[in-house]
C-alpha positions, -999 to +999 in steps of 0.1 A: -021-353-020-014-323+003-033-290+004-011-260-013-007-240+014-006-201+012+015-180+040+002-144+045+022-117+059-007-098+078-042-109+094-063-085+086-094-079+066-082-081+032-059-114+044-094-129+060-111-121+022-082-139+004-089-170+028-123-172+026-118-176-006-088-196-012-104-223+011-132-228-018-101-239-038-086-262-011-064-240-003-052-243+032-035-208+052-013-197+074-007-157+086+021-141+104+001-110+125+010-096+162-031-096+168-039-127+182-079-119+177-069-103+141-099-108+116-082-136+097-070-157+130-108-172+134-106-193+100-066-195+091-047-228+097-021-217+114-011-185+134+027-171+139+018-142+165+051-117+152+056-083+143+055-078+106+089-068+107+105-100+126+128-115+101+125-147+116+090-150+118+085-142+078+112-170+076+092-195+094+065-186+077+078-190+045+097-230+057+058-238+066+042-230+033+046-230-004+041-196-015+037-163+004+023-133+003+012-104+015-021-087+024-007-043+029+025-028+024+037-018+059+062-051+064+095-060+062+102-058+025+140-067+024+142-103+038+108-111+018+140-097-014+164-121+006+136-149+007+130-147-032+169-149-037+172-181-020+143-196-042+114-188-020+078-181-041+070-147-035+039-132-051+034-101-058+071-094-061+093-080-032+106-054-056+073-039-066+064-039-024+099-021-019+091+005-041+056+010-028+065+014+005+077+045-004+052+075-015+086+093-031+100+062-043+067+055-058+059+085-076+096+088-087+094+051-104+059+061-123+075+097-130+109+075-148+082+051-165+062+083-180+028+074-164+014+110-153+018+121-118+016+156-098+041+179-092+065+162-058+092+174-041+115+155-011+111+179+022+142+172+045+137+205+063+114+233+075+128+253+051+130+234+023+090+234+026+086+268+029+106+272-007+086+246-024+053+262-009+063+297-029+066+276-065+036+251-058+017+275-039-018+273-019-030+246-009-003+221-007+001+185+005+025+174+025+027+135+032+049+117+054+071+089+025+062+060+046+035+044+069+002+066+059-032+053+052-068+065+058-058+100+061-030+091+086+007+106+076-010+134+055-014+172+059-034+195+040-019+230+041-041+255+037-020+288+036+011+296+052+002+299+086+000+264+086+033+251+074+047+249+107+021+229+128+023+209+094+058+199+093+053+191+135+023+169+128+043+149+107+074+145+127+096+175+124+119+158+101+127+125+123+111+106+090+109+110+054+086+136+039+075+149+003+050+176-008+025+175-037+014+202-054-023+201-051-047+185-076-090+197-081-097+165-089-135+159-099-138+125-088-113+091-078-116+064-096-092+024-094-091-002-112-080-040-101-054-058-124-044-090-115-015-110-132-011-146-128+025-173-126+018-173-167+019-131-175-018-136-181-035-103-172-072-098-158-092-068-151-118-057-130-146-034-138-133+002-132-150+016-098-158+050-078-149+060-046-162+083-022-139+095+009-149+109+044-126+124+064-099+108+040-114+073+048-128+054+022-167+054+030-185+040-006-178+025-036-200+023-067-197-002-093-195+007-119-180+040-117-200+068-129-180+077-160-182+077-200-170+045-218-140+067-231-130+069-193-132+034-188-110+029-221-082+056-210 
């Protein structure tokens, strides 16, 4: 019998993690990453060197394996849509990563499904940030919609001073932007859920994380919270 084999969109890290594991199942692997020396190139089964966004790479990579999947959010969500259309297994679904992508499109979905968020706003001009600034006030957030991590694609606004240099930092209005009214937040805490093929729902124990410099540095397990956190 053949080994199930697993395509990953992305070679990274988190895609090397998911191999070294899935390989304890018999699981054989194949990534699409641009990297040829990417973390996960050393012990996958198969390489496509593409861009994340090459529609016929993702294609190819989905012909060569019998599920796919993803390993971050920055790819090309809409023929991974077209691929699950035509009957290709797609986990988590292309949806869920379309809406992701998206910090506005994100926050708007949790806002419509009543789950708590902070005040946002779209930004589509200079302007339009200096209006929102005067109802959110000091300091203020401003996030480019698409693209950010580790601190990347973010602005912290301190006063207004700083709402120029902001808005250039973060493109000048070539690309999507949203503020966020700002939140004293004590400490950050996540939680894992993973859902399998049958609905069946698993969660991990709740954890603690400590950024520098907006990068994650540590993370303590458990988190240092009461059991009526951990409930909620």
């Amino acid at each position: 019998m053949d080994r199930m084999k697993i395509g990953i969109v992305g070679g990274g890290q988190l895609g090397k993690m998911m191999i070294l594991e899935g390989k304890k199942l018999g699981l054989s692997f194949a990534i699409l990453d641009p990297t040829e020396d990417c973390p996960a190139s050393s012990i996958a089964d198969e390489h496509i060197v593409k861009d994340f966004y090459d529609r016929d790479a993702i294609r190819e990579l989905a012909k060569i394996t019998d599920v796919l999947t993803y390993e971050f959010e920055d790819i090309n969500a809409e023929v991974l849509m077209d691929l699950e259309n035509e009957g290709y297994k797609i986990y988590p679904s292309p949806e869920t990563l379309h809406i992701i992508q998206n910090k506005f499109n994100q926050k708007t979905f949790l806002d419509k499904h009543n789950l708590p968020v902070g005040d946002f706003e779209k930004i589509n001009t200079l302007d339009e940030l200096y209006k929102i600034s005067d109802i959110y006030g000091f300091p203020l957030l401003l996030k480019s919609c698409r693209g950010g991590y580790d601190g990347k694609g973010n602005y912290f606004i301190k006063g207004r001073e700083d709402i120029p240099l902001a808005y250039e930092e973060l493109g000048g209005g070539k690309s999507q932007l949203m503020a966020e009214i700002y939140i004293d937040f004590k400490k950050e805490v996540s939680v894992i859920a993973a859902r399998g093929m049958s609905g069946e729902i698993r969660t991990y124990p709740l954890v603690e994380n400590i950024h520098e410099n907006n990068i994650l540095k540590t993370t303590i397990v458990p988190a240092r919270v009461s059991e009526e956190i951990v409930k909620k």
